[in-house]
C-alpha positions as CSV (number, residue, x, y, z in Angstrom):
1,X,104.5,103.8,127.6
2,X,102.7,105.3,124.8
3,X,105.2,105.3,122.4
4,X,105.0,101.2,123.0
5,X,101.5,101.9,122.5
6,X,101.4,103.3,119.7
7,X,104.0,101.3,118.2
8,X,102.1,98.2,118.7
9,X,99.2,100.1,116.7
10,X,101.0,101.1,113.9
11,X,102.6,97.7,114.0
12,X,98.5,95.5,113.8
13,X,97.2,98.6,111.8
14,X,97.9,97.1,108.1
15,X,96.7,93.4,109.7
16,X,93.5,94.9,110.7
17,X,93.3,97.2,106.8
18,X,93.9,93.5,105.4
19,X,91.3,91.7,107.2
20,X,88.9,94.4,107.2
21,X,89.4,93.9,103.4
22,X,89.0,90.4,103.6
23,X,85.7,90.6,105.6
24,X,84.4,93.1,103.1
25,X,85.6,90.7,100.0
26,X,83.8,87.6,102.1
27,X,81.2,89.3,102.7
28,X,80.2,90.6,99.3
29,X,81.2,87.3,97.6
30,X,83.1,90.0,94.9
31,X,86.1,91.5,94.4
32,X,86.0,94.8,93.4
33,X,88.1,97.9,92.2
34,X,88.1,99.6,95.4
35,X,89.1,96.1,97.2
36,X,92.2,95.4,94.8
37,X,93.8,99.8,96.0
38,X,92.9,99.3,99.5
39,X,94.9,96.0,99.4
40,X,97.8,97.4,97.2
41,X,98.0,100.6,99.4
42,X,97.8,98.9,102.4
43,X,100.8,96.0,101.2
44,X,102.8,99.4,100.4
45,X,102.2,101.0,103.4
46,X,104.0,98.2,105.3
47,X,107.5,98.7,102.8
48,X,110.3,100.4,105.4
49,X,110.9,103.6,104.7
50,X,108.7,104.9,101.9
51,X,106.0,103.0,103.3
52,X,104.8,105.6,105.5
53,X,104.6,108.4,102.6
54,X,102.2,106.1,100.9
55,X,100.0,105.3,104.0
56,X,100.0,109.1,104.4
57,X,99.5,110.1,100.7
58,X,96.4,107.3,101.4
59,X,95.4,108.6,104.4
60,X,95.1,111.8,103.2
61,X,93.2,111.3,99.9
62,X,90.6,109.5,101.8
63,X,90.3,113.0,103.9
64,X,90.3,115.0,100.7
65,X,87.8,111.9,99.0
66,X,85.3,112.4,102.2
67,X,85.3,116.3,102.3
68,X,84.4,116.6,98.9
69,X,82.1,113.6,97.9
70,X,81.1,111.9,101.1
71,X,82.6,108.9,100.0
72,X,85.7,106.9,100.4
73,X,88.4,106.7,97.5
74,X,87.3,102.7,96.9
75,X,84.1,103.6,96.9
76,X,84.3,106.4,94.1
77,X,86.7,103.8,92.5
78,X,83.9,101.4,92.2
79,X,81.3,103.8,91.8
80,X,83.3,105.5,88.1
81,X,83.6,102.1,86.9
82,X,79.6,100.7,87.0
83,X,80.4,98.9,90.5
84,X,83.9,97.9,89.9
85,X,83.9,93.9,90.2
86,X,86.7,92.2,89.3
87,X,85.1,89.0,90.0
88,X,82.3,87.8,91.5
89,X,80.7,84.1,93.2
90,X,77.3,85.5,93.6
């Protein structure tokens, strides 16, 4: 029962990365730095087999990113390049 469980998490857990992207982007009316990794890590994370090392190398940078500047990895990626936008409808 929890393995189902947690296999139907892992299964809508890049959906919900994508969309929680997508709300941000919407939201924002920009596309920034930090949007473009989360949404390239999180298409890679979804690749059988090596997949999973790069959700866990990302998963674990954003551990070592919060421990040692309070701040996600997209976030220092935006903040080191003056905001980060890609593109903006402002």
């Amino acid at each position: 029962m929890i393995s189902k469980a947690g296999g139907a998490v892992a299964t809508a857990a890049p959906y919900v990365a994508f969309a929680s992207t997508g709300i941000n982007v919407v939201g924002n009316q920009q596309i920034t730095a930090g949007d473009a990794y989360q949404t390239l890590v999180t298409a890679a994370s979804i690749v059988p087999g090596w997949g999973l090392v790069v959700g866990g190398g990302a998963l674990a940078a954003e551990g070592v990113s919060y421990y040692f500047t309070g701040k996600s990895v997209a976030d220092n990626i935006n903040s080191n390049l003056n905001g980060g936008v890609i593109y903006s409808w402002k």
